[in-house]
Every structure is written in C-alpha cells, then in structure tokens.
C-alpha positions as CSV (number, residue, x, y, z in Angstrom):
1,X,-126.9,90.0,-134.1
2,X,-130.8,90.7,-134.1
3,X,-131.1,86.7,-134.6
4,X,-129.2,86.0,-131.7
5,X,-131.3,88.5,-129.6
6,X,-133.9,87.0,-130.7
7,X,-133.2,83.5,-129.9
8,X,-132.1,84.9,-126.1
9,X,-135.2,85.6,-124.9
10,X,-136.7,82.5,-126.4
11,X,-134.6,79.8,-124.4
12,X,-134.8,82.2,-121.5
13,X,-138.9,81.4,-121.8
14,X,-138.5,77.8,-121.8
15,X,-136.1,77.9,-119.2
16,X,-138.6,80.0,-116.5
17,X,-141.5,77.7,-117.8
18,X,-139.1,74.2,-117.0
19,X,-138.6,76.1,-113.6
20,X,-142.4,76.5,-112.5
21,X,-143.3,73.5,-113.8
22,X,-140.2,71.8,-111.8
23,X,-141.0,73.8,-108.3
24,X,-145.2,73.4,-109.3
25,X,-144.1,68.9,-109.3
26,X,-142.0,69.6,-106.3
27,X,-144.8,71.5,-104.1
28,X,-147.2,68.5,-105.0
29,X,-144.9,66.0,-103.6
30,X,-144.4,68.1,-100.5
31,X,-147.9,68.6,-100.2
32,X,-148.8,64.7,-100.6
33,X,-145.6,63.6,-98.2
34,X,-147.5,66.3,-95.6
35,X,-150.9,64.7,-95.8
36,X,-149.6,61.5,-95.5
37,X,-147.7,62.0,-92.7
38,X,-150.8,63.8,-90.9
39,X,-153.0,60.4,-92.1
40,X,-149.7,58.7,-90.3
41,X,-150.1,60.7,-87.0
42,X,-153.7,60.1,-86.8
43,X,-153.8,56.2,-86.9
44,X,-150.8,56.5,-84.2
45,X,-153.4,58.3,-81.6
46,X,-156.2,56.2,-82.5
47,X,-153.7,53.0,-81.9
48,X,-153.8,53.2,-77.9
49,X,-150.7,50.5,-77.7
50,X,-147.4,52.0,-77.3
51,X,-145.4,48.6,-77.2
52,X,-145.7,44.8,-77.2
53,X,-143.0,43.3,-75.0
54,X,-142.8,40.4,-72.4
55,X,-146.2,38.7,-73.4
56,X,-148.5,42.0,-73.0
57,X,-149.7,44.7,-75.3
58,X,-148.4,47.6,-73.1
59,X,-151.3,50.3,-73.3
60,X,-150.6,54.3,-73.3
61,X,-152.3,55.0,-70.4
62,X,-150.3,52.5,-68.9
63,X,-152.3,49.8,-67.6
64,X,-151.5,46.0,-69.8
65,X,-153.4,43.5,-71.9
66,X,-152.6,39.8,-71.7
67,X,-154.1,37.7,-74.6
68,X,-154.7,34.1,-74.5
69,X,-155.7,32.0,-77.6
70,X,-158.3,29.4,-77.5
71,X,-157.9,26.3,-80.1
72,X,-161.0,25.8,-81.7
73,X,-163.0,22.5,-80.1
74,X,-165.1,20.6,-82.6
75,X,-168.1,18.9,-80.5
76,X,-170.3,18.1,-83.0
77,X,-169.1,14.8,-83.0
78,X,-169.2,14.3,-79.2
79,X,-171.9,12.7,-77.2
80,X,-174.5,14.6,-75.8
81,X,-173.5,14.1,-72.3
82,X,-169.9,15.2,-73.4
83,X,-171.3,18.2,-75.2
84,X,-173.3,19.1,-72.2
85,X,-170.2,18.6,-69.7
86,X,-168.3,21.0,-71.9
87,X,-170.4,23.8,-72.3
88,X,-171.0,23.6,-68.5
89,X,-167.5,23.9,-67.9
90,X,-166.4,26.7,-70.0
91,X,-169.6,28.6,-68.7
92,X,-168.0,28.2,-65.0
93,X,-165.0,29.1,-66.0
94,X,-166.4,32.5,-67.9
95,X,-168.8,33.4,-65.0
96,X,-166.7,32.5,-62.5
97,X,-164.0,35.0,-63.9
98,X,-165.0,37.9,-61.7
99,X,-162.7,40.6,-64.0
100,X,-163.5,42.2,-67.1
101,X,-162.5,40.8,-70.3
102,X,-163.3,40.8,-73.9
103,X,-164.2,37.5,-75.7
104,X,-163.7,37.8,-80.1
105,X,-162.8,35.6,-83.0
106,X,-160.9,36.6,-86.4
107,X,-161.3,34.7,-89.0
108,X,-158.4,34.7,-91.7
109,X,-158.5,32.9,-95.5
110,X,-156.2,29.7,-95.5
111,X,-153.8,29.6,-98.3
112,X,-154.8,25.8,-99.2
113,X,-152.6,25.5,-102.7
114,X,-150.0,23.3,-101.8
115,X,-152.5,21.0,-100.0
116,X,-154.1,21.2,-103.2
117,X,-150.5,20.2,-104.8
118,X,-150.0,17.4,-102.6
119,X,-153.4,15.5,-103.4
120,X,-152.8,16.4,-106.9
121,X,-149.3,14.3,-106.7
122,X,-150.8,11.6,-104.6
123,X,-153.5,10.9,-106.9
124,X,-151.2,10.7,-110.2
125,X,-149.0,8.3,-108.5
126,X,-151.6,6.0,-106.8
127,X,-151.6,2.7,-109.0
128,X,-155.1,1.8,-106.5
129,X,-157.9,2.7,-108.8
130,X,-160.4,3.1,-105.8
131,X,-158.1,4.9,-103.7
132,X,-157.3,7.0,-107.1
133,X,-161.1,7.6,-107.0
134,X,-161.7,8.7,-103.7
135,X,-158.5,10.7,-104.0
136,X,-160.0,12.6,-106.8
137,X,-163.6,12.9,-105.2
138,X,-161.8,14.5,-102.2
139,X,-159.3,17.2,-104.4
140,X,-162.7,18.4,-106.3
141,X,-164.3,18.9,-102.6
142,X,-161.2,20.9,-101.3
143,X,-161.3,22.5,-104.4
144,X,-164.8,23.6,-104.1
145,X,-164.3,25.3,-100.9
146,X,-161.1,27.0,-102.0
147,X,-163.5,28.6,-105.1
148,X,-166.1,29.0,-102.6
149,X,-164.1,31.5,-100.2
150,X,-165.3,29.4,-96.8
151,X,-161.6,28.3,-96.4
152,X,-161.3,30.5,-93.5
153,X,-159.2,29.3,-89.9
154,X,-161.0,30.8,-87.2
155,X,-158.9,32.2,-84.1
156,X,-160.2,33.0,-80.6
157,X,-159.2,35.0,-78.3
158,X,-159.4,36.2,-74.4
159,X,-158.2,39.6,-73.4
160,X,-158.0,40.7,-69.9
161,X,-156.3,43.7,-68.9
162,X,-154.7,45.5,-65.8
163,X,-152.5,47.6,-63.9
164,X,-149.7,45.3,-62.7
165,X,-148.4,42.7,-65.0
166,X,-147.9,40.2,-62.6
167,X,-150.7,39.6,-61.2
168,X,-152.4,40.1,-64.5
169,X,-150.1,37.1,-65.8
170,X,-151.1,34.9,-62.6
171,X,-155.3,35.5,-63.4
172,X,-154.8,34.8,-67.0
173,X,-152.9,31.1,-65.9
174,X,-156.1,31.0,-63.8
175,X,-158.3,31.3,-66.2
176,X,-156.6,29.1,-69.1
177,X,-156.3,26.4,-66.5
178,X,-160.6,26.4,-65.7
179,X,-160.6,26.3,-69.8
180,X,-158.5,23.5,-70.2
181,X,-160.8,21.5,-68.0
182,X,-163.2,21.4,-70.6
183,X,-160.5,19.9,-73.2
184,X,-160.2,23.2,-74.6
185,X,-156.9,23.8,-75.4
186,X,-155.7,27.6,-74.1
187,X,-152.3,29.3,-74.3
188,X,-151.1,32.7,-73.2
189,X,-150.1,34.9,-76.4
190,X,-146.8,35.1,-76.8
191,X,-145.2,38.6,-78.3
192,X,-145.3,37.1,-82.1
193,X,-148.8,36.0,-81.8
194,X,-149.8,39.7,-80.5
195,X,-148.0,41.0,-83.1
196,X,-150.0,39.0,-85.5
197,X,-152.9,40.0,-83.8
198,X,-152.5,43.8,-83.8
199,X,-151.0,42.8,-87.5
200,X,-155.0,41.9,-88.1
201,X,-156.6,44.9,-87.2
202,X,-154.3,47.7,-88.0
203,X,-154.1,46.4,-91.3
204,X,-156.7,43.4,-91.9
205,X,-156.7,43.2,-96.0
206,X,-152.6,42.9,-96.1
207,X,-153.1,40.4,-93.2
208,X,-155.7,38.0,-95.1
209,X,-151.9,37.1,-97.1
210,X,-149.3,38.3,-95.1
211,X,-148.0,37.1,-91.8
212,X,-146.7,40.1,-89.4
213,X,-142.8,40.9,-89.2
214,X,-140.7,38.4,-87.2
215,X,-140.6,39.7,-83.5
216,X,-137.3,40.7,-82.5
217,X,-137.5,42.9,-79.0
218,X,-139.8,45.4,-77.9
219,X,-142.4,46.3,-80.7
220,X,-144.4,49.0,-81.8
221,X,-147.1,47.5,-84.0
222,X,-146.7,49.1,-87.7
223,X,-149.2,52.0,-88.9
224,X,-151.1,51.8,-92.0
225,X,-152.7,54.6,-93.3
C-alpha cells in the first residue's frame, strides 16, 4: 500500500507538468494568431481600396481610379523625324490632360525557360549546320540574360482618378485615344489586370512568380502581412 501511495503522487506530477506545458503551447499560439491578426488589420487600413469592380479600383473615401496600360514603344529603331513626331505627340497628349494623374512603370522577371526549351529542341533537330550555329549563338545569348537577371517585362501605367465613374471612364477614352496617335498602343485596365496590379504592390516578391487569383466578381485585393 505505501508503494502505491507513492506511485500516486508521482503520475499526478507528470500529469499537472503535461497540463502547463499543454495550456503554456496553447497561449503561444493564441498569442501569435492575435498578432498576426493585428499585422492583418493594419495592412487593411493602410490599403485605401475597398473593391475592384466594373474596370475601377473603388477607393474608401469613395472617389474611383481608372488605370490604363501603355504597351511599351521601341523607337530606337525609328527615324529621327519619326522619333521626334512621337515624343511630340505623347507630350501633347500629357500636357494637354488638364486632370491629375500619376504616370509609373513595374517591372516584373520573365519566366523565359520554356523559350529556353524550344530553342534547345529546334537546334537538336536542325540538319542546317549554319542555321544550327546561329541557333546556338542565340540560346547562349538568351541564356546569358536569364543568368544575368535583366529578363525583366516592363509595364506602364496611367492612373486618373474621380468622383463619378462615368465621366472618369469618358476622360480616360480621351486620353488613350491622344496616346494612340503617337502609335502607342493604350488600353483601359480591365478588373484582372487591376488585380494584377494591386497583386504587385501588396505583395511584390510573391508577384515576381505568381500571377494574381482569377477575377471572378467584385474583389477585395488580398492582404499580406
């Protein structure tokens, strides 16, 4: 009998000291889920967009953004009259734009492996020794620039923002349409190319790999902490 009352004690200790350590794990989790969700809360009233729906970013104050993306224009090859006559035309356009805007480019790494894949392929089954050549020459130089971290694609974009959507819609068409009279090519952001937008900035490391989530009806942009 004094064995056993020995022994009672003994698992009762272990049991108490499984207890605290069981609640001690359980408080840490709540504790981390709490600051994360305060980190969470935070970035949401930095973030001043509340949705993304019919073409605009749909601001918390209530007024709208429209975006509208410019294709890149190479002119080194043009002439220099035609350089000139560009430059003159989206300067126009730009000054002659009598609302505020905001004028930025993001630059994002191009995944270029199965490019890299394809040449690869084409030069083991070209029988053309000279094309074979060339073919080669040109899969080192792509692969150089891939090694080199310059494979970036370049987007630019317009924002303009207002208070009725509307006639916010009608000035952007404005604008674009002065653009395009350059040869500039200029399109008004749809809701998935916002996304993708908002995508870069809220979370721009993810976004260097990762496209945005497939847009599906009115969108609050996700919150990374």
């Amino acid at each position: 009998m004094e064995q056993k009352a020995e022994k009672i004690p003994l698992c009762a200790g272990r049991s108490q000291r499984l207890i605290k350590i069981f609640k001690k794990e359980k408080a840490v989790k709540r504790d981390k889920a709490k600051i994360e969700e305060q980190k969470r809360k935070a970035v949401q009233e930095w973030i001043p967009v509340r949705d993304v729906a019919e073409d605009l970013i749909v601001l918390k104050d209530g007024r709208y953004v429209c975006v509208l993306k410019v294709m890149p224009l190479n002119i080194s090859l043009k002439s220099e009259n035609e350089k000139k006559r560009i430059i003159q035309t989206v300067y126009e356009a730009l000054n002659g734009f009598k609302e505020s805007m905001q004028v930025f480019s993001i630059g994002r790494p191009v995944d270029l492996d199965s490019y890299i894949g394809y040449l690869q392929t084409k030069s083991k089954e070209e029988t053309n020794m000279t094309k074979k050549r060339l073919l080669q020459e040109y899969l080192k130089y792509v692969a150089s620039i891939v090694t080199s971290g310059e494979a970036i694609e370049r987007r630019f974009f317009i924002m303009l923002s207002g208070k009725e959507k509307d006639e916010l819609k009608a000035k952007a068409h404005e604008l674009a349409n002065n653009l395009e009279k350059s040869g500039l090519k200029v399109e008004l952001a749809a809701d998935q190319d916002i996304i993708d937008l908002l995508f870069s900035f809220s979370h721009p490391s993810q976004a260097a790999f990762e496209r945005a989530p497939l847009f599906s009806g009115p969108y609050l942009p996700p919150v990374y902490s």
